[in-house]
N, CA, C and O atoms as a CHARMM CRD file, in Angstrom:
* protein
*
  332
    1    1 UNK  N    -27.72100 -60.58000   1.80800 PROA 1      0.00000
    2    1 UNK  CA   -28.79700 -60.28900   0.88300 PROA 1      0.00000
    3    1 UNK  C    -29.94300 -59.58600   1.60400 PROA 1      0.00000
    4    1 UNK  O    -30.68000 -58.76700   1.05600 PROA 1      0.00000
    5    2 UNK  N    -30.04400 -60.01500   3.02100 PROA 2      0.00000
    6    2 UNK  CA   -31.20300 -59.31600   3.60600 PROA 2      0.00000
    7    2 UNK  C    -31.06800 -57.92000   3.93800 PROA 2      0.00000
    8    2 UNK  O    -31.81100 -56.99100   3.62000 PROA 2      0.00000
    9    3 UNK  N    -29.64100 -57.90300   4.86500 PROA 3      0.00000
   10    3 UNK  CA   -29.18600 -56.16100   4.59100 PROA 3      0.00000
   11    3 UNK  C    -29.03400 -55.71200   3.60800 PROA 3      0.00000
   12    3 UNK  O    -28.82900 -54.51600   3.81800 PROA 3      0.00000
   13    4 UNK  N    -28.98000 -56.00500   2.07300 PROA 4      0.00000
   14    4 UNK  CA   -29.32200 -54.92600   1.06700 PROA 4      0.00000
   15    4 UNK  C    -31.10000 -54.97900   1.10400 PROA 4      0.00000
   16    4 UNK  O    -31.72900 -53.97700   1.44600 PROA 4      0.00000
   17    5 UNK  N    -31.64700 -55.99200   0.79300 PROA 5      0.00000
   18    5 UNK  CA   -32.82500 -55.40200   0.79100 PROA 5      0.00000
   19    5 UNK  C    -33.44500 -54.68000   1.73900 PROA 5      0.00000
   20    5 UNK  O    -34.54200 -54.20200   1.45100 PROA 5      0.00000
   21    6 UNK  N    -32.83500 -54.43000   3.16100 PROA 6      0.00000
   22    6 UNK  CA   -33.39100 -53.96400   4.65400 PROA 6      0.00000
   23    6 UNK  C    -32.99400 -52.07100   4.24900 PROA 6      0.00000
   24    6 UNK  O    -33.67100 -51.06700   4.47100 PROA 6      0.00000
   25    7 UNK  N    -32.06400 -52.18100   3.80400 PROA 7      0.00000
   26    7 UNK  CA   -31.12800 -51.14900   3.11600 PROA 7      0.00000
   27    7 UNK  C    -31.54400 -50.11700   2.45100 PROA 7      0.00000
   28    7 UNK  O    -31.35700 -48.91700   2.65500 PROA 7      0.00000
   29    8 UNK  N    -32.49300 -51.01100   1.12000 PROA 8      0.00000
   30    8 UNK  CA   -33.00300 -49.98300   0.26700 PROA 8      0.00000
   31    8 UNK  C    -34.40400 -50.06300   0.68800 PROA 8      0.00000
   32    8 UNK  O    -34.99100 -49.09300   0.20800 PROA 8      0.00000
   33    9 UNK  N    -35.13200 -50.73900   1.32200 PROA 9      0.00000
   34    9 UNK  CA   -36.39100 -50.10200   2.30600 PROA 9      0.00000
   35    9 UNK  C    -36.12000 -48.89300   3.14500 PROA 9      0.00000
   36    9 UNK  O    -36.76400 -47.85900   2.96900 PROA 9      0.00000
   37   10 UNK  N    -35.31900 -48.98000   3.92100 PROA 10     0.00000
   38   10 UNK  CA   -35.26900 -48.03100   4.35800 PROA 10     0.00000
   39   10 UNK  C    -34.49200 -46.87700   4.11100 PROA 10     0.00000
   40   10 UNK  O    -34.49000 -45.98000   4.95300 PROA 10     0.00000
   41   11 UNK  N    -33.94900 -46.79500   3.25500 PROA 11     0.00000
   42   11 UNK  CA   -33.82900 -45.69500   2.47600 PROA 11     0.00000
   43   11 UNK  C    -34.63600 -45.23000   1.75300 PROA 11     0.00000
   44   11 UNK  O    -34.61500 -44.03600   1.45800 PROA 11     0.00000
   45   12 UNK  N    -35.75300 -46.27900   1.19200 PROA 12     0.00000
   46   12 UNK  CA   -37.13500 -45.33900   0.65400 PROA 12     0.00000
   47   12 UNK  C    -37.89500 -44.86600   1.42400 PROA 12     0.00000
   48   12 UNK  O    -38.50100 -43.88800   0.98500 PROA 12     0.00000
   49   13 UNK  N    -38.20600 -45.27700   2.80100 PROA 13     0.00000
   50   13 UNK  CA   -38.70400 -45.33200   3.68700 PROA 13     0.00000
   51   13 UNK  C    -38.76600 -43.76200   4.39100 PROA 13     0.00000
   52   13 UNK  O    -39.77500 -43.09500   4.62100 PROA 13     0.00000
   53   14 UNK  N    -37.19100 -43.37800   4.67700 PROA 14     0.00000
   54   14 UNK  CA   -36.77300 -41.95800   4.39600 PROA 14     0.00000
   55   14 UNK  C    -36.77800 -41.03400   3.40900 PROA 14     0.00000
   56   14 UNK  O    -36.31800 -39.91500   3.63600 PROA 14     0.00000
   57   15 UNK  N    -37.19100 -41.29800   2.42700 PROA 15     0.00000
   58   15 UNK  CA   -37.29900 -40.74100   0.96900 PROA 15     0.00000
   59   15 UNK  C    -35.68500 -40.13600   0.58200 PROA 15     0.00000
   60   15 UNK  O    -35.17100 -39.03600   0.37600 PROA 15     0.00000
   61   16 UNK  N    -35.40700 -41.05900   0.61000 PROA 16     0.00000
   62   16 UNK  CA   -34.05400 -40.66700  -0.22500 PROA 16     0.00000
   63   16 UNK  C    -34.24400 -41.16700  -1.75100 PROA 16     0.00000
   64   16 UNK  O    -35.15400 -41.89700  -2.14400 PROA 16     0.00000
   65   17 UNK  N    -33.35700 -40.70400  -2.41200 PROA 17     0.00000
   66   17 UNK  CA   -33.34900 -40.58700  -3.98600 PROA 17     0.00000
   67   17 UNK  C    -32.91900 -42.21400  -4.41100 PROA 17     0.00000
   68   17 UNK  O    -31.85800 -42.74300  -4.07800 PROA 17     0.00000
   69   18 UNK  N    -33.88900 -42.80100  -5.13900 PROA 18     0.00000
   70   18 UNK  CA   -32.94800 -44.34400  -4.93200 PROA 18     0.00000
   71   18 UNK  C    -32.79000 -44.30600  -6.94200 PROA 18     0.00000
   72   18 UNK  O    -33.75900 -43.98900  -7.63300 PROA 18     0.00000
   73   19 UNK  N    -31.39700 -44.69400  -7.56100 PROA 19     0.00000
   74   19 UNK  CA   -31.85200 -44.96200  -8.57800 PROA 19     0.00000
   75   19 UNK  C    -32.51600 -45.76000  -9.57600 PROA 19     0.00000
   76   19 UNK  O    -32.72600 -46.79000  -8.93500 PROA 19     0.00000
   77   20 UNK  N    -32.91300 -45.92400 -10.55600 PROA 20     0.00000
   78   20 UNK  CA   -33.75400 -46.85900 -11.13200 PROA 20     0.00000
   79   20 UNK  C    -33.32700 -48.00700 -10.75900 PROA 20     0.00000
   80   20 UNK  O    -34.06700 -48.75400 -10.11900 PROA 20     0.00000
   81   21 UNK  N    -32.17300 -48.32500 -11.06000 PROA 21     0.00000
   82   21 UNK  CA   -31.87500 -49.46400 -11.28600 PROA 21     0.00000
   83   21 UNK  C    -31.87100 -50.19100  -9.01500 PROA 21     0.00000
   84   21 UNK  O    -32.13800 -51.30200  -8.55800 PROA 21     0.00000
   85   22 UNK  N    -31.58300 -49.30600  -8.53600 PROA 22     0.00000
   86   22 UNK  CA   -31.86500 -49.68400  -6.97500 PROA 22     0.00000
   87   22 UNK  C    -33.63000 -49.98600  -6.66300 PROA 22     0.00000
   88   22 UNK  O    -33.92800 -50.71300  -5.71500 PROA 22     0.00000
   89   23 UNK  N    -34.48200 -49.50200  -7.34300 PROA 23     0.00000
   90   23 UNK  CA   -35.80000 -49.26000  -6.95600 PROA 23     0.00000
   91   23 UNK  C    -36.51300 -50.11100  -7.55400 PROA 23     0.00000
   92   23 UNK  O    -37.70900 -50.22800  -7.28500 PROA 23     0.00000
   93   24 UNK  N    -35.69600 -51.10300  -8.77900 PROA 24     0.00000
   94   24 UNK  CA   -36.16400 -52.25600  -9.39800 PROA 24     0.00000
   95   24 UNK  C    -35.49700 -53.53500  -9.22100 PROA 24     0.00000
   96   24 UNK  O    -35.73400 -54.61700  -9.75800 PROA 24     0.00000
   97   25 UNK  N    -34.53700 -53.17400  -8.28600 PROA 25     0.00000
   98   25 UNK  CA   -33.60100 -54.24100  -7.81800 PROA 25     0.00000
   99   25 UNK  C    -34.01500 -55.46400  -7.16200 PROA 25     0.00000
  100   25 UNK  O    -34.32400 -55.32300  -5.97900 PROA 25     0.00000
  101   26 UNK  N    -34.08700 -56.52800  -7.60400 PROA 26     0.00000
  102   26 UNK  CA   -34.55900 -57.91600  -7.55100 PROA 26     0.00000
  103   26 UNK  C    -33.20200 -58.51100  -6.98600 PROA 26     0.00000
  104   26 UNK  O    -32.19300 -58.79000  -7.63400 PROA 26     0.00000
  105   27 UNK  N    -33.42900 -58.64600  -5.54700 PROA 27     0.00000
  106   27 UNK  CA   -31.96700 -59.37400  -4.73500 PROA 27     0.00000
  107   27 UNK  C    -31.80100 -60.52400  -5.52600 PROA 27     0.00000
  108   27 UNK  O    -30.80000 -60.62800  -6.23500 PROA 27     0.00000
  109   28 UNK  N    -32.85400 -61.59800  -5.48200 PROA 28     0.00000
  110   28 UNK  CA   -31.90500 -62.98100  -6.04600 PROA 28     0.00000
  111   28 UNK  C    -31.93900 -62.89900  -7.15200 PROA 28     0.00000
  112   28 UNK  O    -31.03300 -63.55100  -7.67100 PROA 28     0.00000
  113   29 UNK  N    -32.73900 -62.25300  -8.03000 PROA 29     0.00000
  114   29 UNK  CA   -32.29200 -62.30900  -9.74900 PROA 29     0.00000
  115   29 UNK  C    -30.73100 -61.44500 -10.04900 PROA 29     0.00000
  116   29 UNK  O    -29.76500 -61.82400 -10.71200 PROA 29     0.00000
  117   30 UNK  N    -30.90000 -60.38600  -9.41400 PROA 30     0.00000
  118   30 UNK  CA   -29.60400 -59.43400 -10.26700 PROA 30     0.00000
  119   30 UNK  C    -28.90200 -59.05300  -9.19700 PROA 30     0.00000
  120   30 UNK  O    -28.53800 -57.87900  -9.27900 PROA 30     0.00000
  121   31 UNK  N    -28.52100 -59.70400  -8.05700 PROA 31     0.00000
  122   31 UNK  CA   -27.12000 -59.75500  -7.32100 PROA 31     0.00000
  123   31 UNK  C    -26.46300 -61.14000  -7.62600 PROA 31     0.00000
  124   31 UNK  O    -27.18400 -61.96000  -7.05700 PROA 31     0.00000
  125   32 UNK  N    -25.76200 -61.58600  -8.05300 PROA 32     0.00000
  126   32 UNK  CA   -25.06000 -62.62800  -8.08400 PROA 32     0.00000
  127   32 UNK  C    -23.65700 -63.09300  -6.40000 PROA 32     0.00000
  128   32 UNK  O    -22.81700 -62.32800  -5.92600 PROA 32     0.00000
  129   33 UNK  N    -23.89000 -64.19400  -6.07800 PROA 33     0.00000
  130   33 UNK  CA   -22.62100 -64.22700  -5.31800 PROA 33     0.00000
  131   33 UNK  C    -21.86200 -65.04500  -6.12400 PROA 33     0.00000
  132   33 UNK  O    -22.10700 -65.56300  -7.21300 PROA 33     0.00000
  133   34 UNK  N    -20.42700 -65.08900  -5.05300 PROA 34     0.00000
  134   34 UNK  CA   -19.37900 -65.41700  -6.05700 PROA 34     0.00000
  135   34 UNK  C    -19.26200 -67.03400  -5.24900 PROA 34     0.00000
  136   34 UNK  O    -20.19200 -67.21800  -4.46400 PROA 34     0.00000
  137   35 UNK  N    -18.46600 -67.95200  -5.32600 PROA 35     0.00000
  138   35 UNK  CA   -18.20200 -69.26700  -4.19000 PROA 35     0.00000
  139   35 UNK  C    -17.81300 -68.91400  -2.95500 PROA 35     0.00000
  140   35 UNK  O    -17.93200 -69.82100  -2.13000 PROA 35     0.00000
  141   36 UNK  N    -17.35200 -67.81500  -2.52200 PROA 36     0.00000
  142   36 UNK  CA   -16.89200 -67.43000  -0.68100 PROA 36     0.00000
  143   36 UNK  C    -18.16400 -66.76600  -0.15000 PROA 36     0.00000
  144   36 UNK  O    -18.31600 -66.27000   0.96600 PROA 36     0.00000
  145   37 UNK  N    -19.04800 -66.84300  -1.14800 PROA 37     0.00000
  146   37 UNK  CA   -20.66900 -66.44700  -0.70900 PROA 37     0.00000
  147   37 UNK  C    -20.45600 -64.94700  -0.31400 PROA 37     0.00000
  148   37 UNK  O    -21.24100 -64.46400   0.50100 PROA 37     0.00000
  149   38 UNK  N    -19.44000 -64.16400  -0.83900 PROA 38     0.00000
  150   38 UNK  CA   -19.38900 -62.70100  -1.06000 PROA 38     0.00000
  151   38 UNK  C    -20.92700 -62.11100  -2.00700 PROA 38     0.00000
  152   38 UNK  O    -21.56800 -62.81700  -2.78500 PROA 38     0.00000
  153   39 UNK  N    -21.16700 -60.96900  -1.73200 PROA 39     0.00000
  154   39 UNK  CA   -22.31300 -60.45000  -2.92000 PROA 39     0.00000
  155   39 UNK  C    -21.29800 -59.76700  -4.28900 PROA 39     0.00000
  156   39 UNK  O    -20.21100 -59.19000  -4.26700 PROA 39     0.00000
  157   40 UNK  N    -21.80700 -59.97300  -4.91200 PROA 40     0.00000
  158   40 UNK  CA   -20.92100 -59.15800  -6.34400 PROA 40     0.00000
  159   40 UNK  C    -22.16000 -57.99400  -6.90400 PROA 40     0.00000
  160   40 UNK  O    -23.30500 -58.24100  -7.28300 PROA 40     0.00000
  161   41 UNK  N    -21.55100 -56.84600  -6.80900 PROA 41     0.00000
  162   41 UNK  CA   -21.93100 -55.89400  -7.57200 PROA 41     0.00000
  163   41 UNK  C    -21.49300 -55.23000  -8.26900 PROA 41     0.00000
  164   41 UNK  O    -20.26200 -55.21900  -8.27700 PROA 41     0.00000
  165   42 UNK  N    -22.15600 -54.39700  -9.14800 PROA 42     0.00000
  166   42 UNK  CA   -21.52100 -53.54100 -10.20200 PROA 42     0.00000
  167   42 UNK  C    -20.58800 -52.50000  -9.46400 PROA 42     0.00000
  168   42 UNK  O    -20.95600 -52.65300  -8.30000 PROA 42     0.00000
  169   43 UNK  N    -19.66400 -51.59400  -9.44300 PROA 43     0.00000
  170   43 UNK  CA   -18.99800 -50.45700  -8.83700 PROA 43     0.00000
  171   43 UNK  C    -20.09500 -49.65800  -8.72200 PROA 43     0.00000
  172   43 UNK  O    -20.49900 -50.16100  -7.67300 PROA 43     0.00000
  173   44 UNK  N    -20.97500 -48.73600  -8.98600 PROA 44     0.00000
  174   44 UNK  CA   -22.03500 -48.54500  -9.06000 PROA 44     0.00000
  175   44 UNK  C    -22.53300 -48.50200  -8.34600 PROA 44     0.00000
  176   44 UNK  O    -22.45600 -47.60600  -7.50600 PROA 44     0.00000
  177   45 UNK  N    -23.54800 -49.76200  -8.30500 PROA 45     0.00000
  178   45 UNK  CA   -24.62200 -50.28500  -7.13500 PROA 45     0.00000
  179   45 UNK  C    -23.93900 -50.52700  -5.60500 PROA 45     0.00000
  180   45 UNK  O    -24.56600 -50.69200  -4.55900 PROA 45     0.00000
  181   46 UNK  N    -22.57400 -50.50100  -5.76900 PROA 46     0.00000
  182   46 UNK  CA   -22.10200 -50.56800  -4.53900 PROA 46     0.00000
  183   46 UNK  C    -21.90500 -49.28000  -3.68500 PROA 46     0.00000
  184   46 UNK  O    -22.22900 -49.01900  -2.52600 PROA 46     0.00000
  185   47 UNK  N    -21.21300 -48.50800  -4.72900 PROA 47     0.00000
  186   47 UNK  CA   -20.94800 -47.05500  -4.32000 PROA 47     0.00000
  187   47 UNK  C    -22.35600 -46.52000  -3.28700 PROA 47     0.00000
  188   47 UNK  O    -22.39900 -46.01700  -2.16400 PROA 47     0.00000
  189   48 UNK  N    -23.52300 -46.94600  -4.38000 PROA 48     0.00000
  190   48 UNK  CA   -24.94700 -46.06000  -4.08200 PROA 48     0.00000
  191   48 UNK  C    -25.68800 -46.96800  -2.82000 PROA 48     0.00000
  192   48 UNK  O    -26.68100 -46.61600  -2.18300 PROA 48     0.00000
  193   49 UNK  N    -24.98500 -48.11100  -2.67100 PROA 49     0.00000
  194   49 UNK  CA   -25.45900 -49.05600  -1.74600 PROA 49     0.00000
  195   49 UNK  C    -24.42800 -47.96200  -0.36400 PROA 49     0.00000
  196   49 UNK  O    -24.91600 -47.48200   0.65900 PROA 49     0.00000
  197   50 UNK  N    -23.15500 -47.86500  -0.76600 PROA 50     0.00000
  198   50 UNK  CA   -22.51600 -47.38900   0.80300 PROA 50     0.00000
  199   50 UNK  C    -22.79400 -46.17700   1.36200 PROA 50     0.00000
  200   50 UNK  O    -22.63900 -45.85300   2.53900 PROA 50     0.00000
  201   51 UNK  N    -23.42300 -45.19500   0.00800 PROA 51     0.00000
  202   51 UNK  CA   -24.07300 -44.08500   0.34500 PROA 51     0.00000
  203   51 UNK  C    -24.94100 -44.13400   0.94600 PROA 51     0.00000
  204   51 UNK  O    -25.10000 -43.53300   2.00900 PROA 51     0.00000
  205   52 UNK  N    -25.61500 -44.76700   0.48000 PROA 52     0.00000
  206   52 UNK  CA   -26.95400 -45.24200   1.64900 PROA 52     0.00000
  207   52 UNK  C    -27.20700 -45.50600   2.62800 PROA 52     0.00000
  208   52 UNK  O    -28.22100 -45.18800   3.25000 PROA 52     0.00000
  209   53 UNK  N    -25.79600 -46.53600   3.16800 PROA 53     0.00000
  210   53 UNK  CA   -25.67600 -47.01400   4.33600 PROA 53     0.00000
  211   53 UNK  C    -25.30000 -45.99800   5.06400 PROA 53     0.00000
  212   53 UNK  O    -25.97700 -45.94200   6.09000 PROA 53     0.00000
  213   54 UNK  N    -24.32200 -44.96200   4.96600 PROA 54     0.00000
  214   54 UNK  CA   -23.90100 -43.73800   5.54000 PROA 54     0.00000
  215   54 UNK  C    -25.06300 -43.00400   5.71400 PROA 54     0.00000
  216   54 UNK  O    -25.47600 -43.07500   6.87100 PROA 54     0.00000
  217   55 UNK  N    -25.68800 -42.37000   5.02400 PROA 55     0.00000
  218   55 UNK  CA   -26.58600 -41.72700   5.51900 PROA 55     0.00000
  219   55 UNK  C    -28.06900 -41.97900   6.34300 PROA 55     0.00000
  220   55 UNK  O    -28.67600 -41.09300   6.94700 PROA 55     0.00000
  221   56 UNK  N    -28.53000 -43.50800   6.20800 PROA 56     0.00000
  222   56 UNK  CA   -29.06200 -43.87500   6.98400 PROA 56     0.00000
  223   56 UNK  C    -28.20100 -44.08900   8.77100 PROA 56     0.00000
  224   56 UNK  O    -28.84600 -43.69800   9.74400 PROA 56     0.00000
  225   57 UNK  N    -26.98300 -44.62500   8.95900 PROA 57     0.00000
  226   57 UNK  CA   -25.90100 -44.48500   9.98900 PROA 57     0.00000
  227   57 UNK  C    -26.19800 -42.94800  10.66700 PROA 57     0.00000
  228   57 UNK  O    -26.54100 -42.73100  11.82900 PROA 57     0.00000
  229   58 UNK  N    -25.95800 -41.93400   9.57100 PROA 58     0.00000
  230   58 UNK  CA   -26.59800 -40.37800  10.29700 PROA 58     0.00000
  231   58 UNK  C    -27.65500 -39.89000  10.78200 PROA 58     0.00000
  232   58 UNK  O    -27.83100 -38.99700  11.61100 PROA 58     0.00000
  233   59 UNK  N    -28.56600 -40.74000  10.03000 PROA 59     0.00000
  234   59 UNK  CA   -30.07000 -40.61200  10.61500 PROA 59     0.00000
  235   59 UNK  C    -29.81100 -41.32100  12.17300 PROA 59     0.00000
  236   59 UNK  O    -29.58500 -40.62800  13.16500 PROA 59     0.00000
  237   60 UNK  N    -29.87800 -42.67700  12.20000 PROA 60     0.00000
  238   60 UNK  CA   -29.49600 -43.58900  13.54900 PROA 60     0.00000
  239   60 UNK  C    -28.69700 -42.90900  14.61400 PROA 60     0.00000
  240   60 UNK  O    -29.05500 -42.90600  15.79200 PROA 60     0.00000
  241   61 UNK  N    -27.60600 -42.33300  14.17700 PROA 61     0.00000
  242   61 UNK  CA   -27.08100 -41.50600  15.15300 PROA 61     0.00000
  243   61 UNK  C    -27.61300 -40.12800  16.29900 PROA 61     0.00000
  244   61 UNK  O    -27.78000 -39.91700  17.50000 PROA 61     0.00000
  245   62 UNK  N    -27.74000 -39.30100  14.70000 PROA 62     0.00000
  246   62 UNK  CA   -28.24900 -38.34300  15.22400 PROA 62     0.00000
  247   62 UNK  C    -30.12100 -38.62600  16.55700 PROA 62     0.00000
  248   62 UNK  O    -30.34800 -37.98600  17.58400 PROA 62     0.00000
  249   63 UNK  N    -30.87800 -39.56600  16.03800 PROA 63     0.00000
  250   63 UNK  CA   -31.57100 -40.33500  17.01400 PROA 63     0.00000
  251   63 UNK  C    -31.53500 -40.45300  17.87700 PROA 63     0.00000
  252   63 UNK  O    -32.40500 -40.07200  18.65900 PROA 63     0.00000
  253   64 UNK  N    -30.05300 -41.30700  18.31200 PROA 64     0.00000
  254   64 UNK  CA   -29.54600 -41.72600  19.42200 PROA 64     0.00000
  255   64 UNK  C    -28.97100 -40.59100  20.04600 PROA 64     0.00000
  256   64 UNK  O    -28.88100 -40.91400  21.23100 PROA 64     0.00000
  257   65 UNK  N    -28.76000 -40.04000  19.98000 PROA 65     0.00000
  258   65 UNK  CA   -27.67600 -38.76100  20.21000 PROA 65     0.00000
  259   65 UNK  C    -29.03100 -37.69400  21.02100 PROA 65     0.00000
  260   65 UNK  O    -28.96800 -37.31200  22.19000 PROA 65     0.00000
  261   66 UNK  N    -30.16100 -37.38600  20.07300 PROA 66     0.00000
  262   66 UNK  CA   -31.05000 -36.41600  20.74800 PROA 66     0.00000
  263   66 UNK  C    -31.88200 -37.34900  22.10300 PROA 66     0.00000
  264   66 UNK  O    -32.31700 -36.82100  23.12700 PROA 66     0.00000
  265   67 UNK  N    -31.95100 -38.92200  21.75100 PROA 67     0.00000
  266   67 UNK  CA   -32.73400 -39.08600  22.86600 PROA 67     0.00000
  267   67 UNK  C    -31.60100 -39.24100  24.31200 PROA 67     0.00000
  268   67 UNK  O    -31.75400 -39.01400  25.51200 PROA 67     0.00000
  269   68 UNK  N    -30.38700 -39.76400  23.44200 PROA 68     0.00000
  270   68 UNK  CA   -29.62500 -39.56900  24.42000 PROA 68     0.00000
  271   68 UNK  C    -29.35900 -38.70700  25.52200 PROA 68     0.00000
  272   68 UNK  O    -29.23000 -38.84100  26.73900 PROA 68     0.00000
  273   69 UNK  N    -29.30400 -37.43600  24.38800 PROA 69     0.00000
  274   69 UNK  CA   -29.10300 -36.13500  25.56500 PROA 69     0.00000
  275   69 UNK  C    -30.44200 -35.72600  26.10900 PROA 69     0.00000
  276   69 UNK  O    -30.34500 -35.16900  27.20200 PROA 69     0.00000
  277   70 UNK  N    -31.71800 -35.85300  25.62800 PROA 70     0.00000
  278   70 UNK  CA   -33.07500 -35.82300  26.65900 PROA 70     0.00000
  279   70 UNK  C    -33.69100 -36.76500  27.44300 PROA 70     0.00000
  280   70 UNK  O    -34.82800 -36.77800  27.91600 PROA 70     0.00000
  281   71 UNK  N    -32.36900 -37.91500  27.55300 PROA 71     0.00000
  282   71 UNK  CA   -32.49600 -38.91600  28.44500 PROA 71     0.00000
  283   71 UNK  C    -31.61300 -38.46400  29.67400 PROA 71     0.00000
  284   71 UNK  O    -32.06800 -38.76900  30.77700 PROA 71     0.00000
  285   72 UNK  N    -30.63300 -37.90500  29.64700 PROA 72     0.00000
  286   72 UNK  CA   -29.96900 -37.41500  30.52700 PROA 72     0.00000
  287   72 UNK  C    -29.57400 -36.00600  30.86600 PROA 72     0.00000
  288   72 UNK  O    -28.51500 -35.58300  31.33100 PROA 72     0.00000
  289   73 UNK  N    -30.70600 -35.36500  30.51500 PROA 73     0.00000
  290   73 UNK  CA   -31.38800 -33.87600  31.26800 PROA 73     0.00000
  291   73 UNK  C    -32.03100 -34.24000  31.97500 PROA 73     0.00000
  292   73 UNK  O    -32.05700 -33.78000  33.11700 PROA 73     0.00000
  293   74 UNK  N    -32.79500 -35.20200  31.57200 PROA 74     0.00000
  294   74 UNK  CA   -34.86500 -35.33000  32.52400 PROA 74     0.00000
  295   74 UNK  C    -34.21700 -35.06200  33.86000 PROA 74     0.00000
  296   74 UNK  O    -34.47300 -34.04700  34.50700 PROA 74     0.00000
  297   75 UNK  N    -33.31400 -36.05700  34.29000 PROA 75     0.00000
  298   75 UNK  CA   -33.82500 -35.84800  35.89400 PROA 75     0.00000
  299   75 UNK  C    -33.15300 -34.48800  36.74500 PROA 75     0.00000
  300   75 UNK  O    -33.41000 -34.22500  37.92000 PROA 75     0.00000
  301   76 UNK  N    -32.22500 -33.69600  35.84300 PROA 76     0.00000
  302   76 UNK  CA   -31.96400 -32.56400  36.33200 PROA 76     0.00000
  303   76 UNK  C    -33.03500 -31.41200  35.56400 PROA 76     0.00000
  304   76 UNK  O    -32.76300 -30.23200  35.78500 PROA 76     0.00000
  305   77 UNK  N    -34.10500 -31.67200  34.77200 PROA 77     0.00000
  306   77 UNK  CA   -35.14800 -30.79800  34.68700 PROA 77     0.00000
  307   77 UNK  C    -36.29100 -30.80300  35.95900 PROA 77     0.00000
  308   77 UNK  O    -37.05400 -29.96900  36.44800 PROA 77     0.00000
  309   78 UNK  N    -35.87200 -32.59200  36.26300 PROA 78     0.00000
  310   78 UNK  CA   -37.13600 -32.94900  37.76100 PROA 78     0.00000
  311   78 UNK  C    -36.75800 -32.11100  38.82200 PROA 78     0.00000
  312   78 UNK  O    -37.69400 -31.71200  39.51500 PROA 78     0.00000
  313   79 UNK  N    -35.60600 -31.73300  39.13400 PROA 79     0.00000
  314   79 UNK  CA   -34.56800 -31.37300  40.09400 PROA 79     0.00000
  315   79 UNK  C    -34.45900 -29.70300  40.16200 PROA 79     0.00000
  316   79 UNK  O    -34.29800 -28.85500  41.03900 PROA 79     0.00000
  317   80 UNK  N    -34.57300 -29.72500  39.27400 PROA 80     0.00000
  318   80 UNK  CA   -34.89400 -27.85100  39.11500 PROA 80     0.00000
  319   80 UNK  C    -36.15300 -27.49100  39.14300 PROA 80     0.00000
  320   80 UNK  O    -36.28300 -26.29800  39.42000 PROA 80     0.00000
  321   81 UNK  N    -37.80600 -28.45300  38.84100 PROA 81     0.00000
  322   81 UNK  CA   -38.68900 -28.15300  39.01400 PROA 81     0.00000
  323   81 UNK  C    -39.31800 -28.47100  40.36600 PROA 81     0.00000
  324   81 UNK  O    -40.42200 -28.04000  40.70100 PROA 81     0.00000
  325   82 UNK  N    -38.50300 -29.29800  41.16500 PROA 82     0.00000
  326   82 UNK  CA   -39.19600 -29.35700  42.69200 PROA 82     0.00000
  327   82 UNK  C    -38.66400 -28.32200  43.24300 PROA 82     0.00000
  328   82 UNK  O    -39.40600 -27.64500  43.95400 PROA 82     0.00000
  329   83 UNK  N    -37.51500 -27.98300  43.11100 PROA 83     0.00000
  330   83 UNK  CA   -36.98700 -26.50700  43.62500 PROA 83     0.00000
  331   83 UNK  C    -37.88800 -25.63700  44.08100 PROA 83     0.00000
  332   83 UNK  O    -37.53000 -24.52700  44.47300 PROA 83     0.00000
């Protein structure tokens, strides 16, 4: 329940398109779980829930990825500038 609501913060957060029904979404009123303490959602809200998760995943990546690679230039930029 907390990763959907962590979910659609930050997907607004990024300004992504959230739909009504995501942007009025009340976790403990209108998610129901089932007895294996699964979340139950509409097909729907799930779909737009995994979209979400994907493209926030691309944001995170791509992140990691640029500091990554200007984490491991620096010291061959140090190395070419004492030159």
């Amino acid at each position: 329940m907390q990763l959907i609501s962590f979910l659609i913060m930050s997907a607004h957060s990024h300004g992504f398109y959230l739909s009504e029904r995501m942007r009025t979404l009340k976790i403990d009123d209108q998610i129901n779980m089932d007895e294996r303490c699964q979340i139950k959602t509409s097909a729907e809200d799930s779909l737009e829930l995994m979209g979400l998760a994907a493209k926030l995943t691309l944001i995170r990546a791509s992140y990691f990825s640029y500091y990554w690679k200007s984490e491991s230039e620096a010291p061959e930029r140090s190395m070419k500038s004492s030159l």
